[in-house]
BAZALO-314815 format. One line per field, with one value per residue (C-alpha): residue number from 1; residue in three letters; x, y, z. Coordinates in nm, 2 decimals, m for minus. Example, Ala and Ser with C-alpha at 12.3 -4.5 7.8 and 13.67 -1.06 7.14 Angstrom:
// residues 2
resi	c(1 | 2)
resn	c(ALA | SER)
xx	c(1.23 | 1.37)
yy	c(m0.45 | m0.11)
zz	c(0.78 | 0.71)
This chain:
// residues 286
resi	c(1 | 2 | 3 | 4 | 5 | 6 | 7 | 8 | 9 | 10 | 11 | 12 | 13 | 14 | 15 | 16 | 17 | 18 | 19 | 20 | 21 | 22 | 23 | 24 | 25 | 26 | 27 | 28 | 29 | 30 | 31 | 32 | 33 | 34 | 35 | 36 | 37 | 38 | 39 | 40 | 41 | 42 | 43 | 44 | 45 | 46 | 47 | 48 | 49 | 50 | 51 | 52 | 53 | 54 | 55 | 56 | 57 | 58 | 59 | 60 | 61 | 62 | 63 | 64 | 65 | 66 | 67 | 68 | 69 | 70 | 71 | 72 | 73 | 74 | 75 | 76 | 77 | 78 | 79 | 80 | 81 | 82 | 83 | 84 | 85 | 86 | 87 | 88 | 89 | 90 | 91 | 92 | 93 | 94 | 95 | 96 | 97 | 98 | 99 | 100 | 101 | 102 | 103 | 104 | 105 | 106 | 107 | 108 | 109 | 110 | 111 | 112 | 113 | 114 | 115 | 116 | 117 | 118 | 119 | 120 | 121 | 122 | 123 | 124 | 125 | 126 | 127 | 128 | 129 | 130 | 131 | 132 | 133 | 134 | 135 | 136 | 137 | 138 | 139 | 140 | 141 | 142 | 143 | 144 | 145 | 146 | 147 | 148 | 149 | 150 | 151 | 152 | 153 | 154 | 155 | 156 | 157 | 158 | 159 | 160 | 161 | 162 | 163 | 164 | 165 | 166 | 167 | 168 | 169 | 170 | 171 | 172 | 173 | 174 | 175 | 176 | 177 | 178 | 179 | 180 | 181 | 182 | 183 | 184 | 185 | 186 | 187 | 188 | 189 | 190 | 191 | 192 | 193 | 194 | 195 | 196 | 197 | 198 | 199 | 200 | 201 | 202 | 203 | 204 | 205 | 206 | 207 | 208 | 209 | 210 | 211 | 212 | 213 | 214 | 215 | 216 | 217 | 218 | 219 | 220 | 221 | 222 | 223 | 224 | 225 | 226 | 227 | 228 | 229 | 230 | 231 | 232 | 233 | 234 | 235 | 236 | 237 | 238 | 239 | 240 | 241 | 242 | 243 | 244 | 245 | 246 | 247 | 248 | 249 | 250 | 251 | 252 | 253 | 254 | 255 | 256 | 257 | 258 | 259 | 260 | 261 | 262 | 263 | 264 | 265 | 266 | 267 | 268 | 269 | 270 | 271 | 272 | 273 | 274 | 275 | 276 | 277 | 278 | 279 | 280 | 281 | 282 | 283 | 284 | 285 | 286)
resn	c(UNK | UNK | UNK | UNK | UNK | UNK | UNK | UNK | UNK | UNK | UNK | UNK | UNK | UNK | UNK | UNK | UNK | UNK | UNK | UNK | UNK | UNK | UNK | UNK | UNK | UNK | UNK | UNK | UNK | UNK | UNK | UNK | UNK | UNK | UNK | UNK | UNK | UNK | UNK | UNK | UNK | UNK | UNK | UNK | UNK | UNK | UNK | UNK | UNK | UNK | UNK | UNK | UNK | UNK | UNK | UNK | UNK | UNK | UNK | UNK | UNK | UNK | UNK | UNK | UNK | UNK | UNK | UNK | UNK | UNK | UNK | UNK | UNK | UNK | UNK | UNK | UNK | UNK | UNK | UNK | UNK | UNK | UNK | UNK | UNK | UNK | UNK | UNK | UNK | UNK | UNK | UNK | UNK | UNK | UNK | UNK | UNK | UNK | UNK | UNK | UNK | UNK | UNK | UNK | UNK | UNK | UNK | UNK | UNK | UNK | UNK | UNK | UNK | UNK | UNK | UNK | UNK | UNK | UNK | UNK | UNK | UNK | UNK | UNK | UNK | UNK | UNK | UNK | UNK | UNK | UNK | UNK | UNK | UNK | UNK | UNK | UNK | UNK | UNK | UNK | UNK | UNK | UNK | UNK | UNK | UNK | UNK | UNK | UNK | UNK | UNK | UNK | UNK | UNK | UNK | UNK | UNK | UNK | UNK | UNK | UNK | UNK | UNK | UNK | UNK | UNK | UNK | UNK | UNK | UNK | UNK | UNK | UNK | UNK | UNK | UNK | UNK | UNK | UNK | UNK | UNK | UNK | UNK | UNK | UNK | UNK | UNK | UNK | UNK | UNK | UNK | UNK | UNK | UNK | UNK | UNK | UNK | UNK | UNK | UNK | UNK | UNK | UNK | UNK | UNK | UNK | UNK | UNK | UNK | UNK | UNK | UNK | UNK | UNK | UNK | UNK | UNK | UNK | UNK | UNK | UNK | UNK | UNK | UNK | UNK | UNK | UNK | UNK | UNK | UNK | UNK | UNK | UNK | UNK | UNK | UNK | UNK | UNK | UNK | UNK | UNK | UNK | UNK | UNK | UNK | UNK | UNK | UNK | UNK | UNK | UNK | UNK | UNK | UNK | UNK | UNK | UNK | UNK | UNK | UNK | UNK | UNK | UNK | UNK | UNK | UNK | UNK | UNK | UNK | UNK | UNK | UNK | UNK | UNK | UNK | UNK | UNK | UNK | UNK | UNK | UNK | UNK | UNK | UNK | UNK | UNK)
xx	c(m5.77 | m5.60 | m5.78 | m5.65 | m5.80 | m5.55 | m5.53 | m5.29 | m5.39 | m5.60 | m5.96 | m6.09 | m6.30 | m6.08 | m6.21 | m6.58 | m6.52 | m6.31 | m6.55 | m6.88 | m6.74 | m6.62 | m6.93 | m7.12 | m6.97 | m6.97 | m7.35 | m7.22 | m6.81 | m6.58 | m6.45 | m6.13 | m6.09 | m5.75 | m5.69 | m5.32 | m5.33 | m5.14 | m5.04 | m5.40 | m5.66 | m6.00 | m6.23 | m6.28 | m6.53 | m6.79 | m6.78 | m6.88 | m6.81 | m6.66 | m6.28 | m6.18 | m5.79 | m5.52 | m5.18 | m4.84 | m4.61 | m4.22 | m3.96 | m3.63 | m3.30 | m2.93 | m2.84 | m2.47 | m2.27 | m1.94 | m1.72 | m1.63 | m1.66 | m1.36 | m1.47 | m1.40 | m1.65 | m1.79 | m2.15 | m2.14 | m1.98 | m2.26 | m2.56 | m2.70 | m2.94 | m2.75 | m2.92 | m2.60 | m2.25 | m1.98 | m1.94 | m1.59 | m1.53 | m1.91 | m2.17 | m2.49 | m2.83 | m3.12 | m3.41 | m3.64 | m3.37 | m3.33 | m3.48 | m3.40 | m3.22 | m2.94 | m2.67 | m2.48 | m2.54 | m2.46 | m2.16 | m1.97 | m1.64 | m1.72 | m2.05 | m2.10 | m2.43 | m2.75 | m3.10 | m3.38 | m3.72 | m3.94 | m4.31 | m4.42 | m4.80 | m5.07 | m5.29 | m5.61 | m5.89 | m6.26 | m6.58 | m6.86 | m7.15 | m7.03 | m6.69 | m6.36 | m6.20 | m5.81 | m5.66 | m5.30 | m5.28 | m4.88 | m4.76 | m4.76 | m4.43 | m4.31 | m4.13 | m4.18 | m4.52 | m4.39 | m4.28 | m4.65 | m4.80 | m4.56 | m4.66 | m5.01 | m5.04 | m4.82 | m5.09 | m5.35 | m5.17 | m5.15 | m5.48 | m5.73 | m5.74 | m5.74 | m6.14 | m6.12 | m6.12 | m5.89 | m5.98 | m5.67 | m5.72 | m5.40 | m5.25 | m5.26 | m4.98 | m4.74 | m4.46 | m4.30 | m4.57 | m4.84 | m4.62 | m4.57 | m4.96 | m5.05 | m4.72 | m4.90 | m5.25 | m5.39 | m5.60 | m5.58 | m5.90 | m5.76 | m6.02 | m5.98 | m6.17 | m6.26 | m6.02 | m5.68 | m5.53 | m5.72 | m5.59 | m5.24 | m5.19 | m5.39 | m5.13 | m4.84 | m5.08 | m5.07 | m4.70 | m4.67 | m4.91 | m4.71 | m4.39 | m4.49 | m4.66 | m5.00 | m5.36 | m5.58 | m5.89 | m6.07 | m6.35 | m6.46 | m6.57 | m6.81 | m6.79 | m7.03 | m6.80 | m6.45 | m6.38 | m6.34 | m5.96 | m5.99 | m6.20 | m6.02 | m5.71 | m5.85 | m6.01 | m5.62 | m5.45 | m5.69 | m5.73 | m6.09 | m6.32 | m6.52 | m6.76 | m6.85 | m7.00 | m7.21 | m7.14 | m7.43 | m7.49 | m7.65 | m7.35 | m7.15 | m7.47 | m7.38 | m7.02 | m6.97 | m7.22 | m7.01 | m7.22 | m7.20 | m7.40 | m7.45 | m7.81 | m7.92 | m7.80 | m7.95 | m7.69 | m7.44 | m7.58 | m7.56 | m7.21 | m7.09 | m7.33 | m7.07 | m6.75 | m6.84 | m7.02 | m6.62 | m6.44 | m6.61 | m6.57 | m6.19 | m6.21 | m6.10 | m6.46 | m6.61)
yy	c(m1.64 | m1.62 | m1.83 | m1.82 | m1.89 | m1.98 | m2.19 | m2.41 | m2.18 | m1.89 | m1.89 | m2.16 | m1.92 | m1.81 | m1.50 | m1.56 | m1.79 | m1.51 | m1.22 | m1.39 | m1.62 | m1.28 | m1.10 | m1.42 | m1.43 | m1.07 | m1.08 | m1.30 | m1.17 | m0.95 | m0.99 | m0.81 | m0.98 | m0.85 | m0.89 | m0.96 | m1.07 | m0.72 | m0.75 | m0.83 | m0.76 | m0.82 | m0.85 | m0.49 | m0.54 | m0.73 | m0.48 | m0.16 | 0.11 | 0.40 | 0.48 | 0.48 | 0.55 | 0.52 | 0.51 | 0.42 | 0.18 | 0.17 | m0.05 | 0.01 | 0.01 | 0.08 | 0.44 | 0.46 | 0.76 | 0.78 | 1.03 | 0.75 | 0.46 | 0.27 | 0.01 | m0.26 | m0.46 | m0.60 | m0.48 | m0.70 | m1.00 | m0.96 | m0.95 | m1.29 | m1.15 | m0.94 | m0.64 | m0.41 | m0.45 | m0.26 | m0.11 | 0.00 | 0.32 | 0.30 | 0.09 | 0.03 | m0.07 | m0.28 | m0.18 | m0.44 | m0.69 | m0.57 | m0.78 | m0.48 | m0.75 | m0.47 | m0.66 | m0.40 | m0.11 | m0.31 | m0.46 | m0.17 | m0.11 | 0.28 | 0.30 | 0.39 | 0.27 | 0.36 | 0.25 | 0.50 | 0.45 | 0.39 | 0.39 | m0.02 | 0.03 | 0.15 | m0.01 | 0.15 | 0.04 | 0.05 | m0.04 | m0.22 | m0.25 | m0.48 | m0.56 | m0.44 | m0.49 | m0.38 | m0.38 | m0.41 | m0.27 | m0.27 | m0.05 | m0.13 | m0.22 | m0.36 | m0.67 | m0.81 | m0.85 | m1.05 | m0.70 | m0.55 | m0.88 | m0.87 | m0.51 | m0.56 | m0.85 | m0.64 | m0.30 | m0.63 | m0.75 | m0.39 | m0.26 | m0.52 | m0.71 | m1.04 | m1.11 | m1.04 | m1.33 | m1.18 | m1.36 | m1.32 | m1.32 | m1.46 | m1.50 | m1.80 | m2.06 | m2.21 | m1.92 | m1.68 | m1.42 | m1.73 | m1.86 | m1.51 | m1.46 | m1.76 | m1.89 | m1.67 | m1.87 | m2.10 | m2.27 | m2.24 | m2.33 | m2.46 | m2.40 | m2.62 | m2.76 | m3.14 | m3.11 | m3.22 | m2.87 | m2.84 | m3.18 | m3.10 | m2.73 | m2.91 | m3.14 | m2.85 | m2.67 | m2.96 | m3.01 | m2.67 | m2.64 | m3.00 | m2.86 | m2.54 | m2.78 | m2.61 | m2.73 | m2.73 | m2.82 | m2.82 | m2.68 | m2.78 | m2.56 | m2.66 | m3.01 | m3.13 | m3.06 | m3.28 | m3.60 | m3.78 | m3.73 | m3.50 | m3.62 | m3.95 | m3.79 | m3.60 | m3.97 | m4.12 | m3.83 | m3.79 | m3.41 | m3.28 | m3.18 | m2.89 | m2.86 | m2.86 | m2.57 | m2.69 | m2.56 | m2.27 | m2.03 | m1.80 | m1.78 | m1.69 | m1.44 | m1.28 | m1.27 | m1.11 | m0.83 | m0.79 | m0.92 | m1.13 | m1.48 | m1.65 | m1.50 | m1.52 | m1.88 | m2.14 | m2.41 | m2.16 | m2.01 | m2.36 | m2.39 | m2.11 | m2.27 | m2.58 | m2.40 | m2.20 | m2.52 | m2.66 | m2.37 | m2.37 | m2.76 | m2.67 | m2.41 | m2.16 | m1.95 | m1.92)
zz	c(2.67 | 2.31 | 2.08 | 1.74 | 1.38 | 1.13 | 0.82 | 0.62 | 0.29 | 0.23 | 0.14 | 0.34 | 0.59 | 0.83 | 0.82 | 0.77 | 1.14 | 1.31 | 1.29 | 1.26 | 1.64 | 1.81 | 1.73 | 1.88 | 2.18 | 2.22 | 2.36 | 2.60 | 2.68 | 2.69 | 2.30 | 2.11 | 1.75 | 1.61 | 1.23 | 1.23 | 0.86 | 0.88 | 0.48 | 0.35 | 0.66 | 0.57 | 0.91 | 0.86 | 0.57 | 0.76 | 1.11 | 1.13 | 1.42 | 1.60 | 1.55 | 1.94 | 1.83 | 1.51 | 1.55 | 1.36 | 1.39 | 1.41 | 1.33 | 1.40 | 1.14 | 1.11 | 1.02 | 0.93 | 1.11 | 0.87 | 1.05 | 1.32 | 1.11 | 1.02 | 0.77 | 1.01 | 0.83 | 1.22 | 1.11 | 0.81 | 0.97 | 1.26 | 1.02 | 0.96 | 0.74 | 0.48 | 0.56 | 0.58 | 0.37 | 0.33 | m0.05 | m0.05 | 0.18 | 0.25 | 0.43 | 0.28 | 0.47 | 0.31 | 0.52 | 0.34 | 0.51 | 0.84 | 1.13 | 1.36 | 1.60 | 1.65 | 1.65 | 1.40 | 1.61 | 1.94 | 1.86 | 1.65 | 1.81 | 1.69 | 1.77 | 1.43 | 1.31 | 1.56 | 1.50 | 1.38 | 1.31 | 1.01 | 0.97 | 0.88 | 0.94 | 1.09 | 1.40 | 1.45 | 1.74 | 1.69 | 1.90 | 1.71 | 2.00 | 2.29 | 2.05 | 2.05 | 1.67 | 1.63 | 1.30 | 1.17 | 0.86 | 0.68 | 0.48 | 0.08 | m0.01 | 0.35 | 0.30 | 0.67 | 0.85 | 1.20 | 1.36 | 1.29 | 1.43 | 1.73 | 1.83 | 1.79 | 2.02 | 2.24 | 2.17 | 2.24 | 2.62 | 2.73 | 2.65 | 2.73 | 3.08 | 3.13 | 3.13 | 2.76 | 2.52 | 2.26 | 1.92 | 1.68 | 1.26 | 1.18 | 0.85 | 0.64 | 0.54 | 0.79 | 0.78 | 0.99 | 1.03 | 1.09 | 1.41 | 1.52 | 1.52 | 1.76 | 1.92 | 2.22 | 2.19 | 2.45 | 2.15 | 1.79 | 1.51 | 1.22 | 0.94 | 0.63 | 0.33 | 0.21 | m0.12 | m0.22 | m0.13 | 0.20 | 0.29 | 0.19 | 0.38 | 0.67 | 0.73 | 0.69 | 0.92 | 1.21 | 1.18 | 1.29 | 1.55 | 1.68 | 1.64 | 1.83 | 2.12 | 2.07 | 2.14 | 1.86 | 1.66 | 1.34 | 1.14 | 0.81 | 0.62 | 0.29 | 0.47 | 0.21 | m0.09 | m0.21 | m0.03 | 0.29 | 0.35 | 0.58 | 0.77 | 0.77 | 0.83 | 1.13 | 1.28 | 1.25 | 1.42 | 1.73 | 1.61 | 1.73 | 1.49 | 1.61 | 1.43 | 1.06 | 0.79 | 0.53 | 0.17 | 0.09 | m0.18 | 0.09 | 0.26 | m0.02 | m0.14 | 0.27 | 0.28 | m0.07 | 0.04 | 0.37 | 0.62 | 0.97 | 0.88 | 1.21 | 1.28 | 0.93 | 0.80 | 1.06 | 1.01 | 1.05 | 1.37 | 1.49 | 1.42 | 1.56 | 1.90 | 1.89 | 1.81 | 2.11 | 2.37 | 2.25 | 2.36 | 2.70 | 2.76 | 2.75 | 2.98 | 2.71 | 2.77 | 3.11)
């Protein structure tokens, strides 16, 4: 099963529930959590193990061939995302634009343009006791994160069988590179916060997940914090609230020193107990 953690904006806990649940249920399953936050990734700093593998990741762009090229301007007219013109008796490429869809290359009469490959990031593999943690790291300076996230869940649905519950750290916000992280996921945990801007990017959050016809949830994080809007909100819409995290400075204290919380902090332990007794009343554990 793919169960995904995402949030409507960033520091709400995504990442404090992602590693803190897949070391959990590690004890108890077969557990891969993949950061594919690929442009800020972050799970890394709480987990601690054996490099099992590293490896770099390709994308592929156009790469002009002029001798054949006749300025037929087909490459341009083809791109619908301005990533190549023609400049006069040249054709320029803008890498930082190119959704490597290869339409240019496909549909030059000349064959004058042919893909090539550039580094975008790194994906390396480690082993933390009974868990498996993969990490998508881009590039600085890489202007696209959804072909990263695509290859990692690919690396993800290659490498680990289907008795693994594959947890996936995705990105915050509502764009591209969110719906690319979970529009695999049989479930996704939306974590949010009691306060005006947790209520706003929670309800961006569940237009998404309605429009992409996923099943989801909430958690609450700092529950005790802000007002009742949320949970108000949640009530009105029929949208489960799975559990909810108690606002605690020893939390905090944990998390900013780098460490897992749900076997030091009782009340946090607990809801990690629920988020998981929920999962399996779905089916999404066994």
């Amino acid at each position: 099963m793919k169960i995904a953690i995402a949030s409507g904006k960033g520091g709400t806990g995504k990442t404090l529930l992602s590693v803190n649940l897949a070391k959990y249920l590690s004890d108890s399953h077969k557990v891969v959590l993949a950061d594919l936050d690929v442009e800020e990734p972050n799970s890394g700093l709480f987990l601690s193990g054996e490099l099992i593998s590293r490896e770099d990741k390709h994308r592929m762009i156009p790469q002009w061939i002029p001798e054949p090229c006749t300025l037929c301007r087909e490459c341009q007219n083809n791109c619908n995302f301005n990533a190549i013109i023609q400049a006069k008796d040249k054709i320029m490429v803008f890498p930082q634009l190119c959704h490597s869809c290869y339409a240019c290359a496909d549909l030059c009469p000349e064959n004058a343009l042919t893909m090539v490959p550039i580094k975008m990031g790194v994906l390396s593999r480690y082993k933390i006791d009974n868990l498996c943690f993969v990490e998508a790291r881009l590039n600085i300076g890489e202007e696209m994160a959804t072909p990263m996230i695509a290859q990692t869940i690919d690396y993800l649905d290659k490498n680990f069988s289907n008795d693994y519950v594959q947890i996936l750290d995705s990105p915050p916000g509502t764009s591209c590179p969110v719906i690319e992280a979970i529009k695999k996921a049989d479930f996704v945990i939306l974590v949010t916060e009691p306060t005006p801007f947790g209520f706003h990017d929670l309800r961006l959050a569940v237009e998404t997940m309605r429009k992409l016809d996923k099943h989801f949830g909430v958690v609450i994080n700092r529950f005790d914090l802000g007002n009742d809007d949320v949970e108000n909100y949640c009530s009105q819409e029929n949208i489960p609230i799975i559990s909810r995290i108690a606002n605690d400075r020893k939390i905090a204290e944990l998390y900013s020193s780098g460490q897992l919380i749900f076997d030091k902090v009782q009340h946090f332990g607990k809801a990690i107990t629920e988020i998981t007794d929920f999962l399996m009343s779905k089916n999404l554990l066994k």
